[in-house]
N, C-alpha and C positions, 0 to 999 in steps of 0.2 A: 478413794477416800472422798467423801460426799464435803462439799463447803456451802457454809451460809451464804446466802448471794441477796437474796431479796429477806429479810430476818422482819416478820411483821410484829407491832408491838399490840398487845392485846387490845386494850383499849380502846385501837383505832380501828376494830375489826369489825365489819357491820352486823354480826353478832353477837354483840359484847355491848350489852345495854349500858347507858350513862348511867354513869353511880356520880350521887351527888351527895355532899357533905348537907347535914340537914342542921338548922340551928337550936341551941340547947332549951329555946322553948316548945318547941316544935317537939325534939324529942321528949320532955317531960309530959307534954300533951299525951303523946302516942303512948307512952309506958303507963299512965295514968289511965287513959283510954282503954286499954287490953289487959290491963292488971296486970304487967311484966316487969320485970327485975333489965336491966340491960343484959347480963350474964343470962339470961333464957332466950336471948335474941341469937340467931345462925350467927356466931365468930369468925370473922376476918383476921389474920393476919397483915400487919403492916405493908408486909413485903409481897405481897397476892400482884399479881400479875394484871389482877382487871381492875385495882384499884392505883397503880406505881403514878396514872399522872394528876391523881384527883389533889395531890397535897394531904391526904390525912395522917392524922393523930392518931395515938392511942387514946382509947375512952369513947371515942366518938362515935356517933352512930350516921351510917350512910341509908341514904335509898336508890331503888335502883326501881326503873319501869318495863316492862314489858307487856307487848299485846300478843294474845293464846288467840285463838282463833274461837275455842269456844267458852273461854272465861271471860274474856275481853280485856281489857286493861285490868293489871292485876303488878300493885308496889308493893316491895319488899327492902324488909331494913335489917341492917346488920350490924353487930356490935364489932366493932374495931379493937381488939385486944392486943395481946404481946406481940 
């Protein structure tokens, strides 16, 4: 029978891009910016694994960074729902 022994938690994995809590004028900017409803933003769950040590809310909307090799730096934001 196999046991957890080293049990990694997502968000500390390198990766597992920081996702950061974005502030509510920021996100008005960005929905306003792209003509988006929050409900047409990719939905997160509360309890997501890559999100458990950011602290978030329902409602809220996160960003997260990553660099592609041939996009280059390319942010992404998610709506935080049930």
């Amino acid at each position: 029978m196999a046991t957890k022994k080293n049990q990694i938690l997502v968000p500390d994995h390198i990766y597992v891009p920081k996702h950061e809590i974005i502030t509510k004028q920021e996100a008005e900017d960005i929905l306003k910016n792209y003509n988006l409803k929050p409900t047409e933003l990719h939905l997160l769950f509360v309890n997501e694994r890559q999100i458990l040590g950011v602290g978030v809310k329902q409602g809220e909307i996160i960003s997260w960074t990553r660099k592609l090799q041939r996009a280059g730096k390319v942010t992404v934001y998610d709506f935080v729902g049930v």
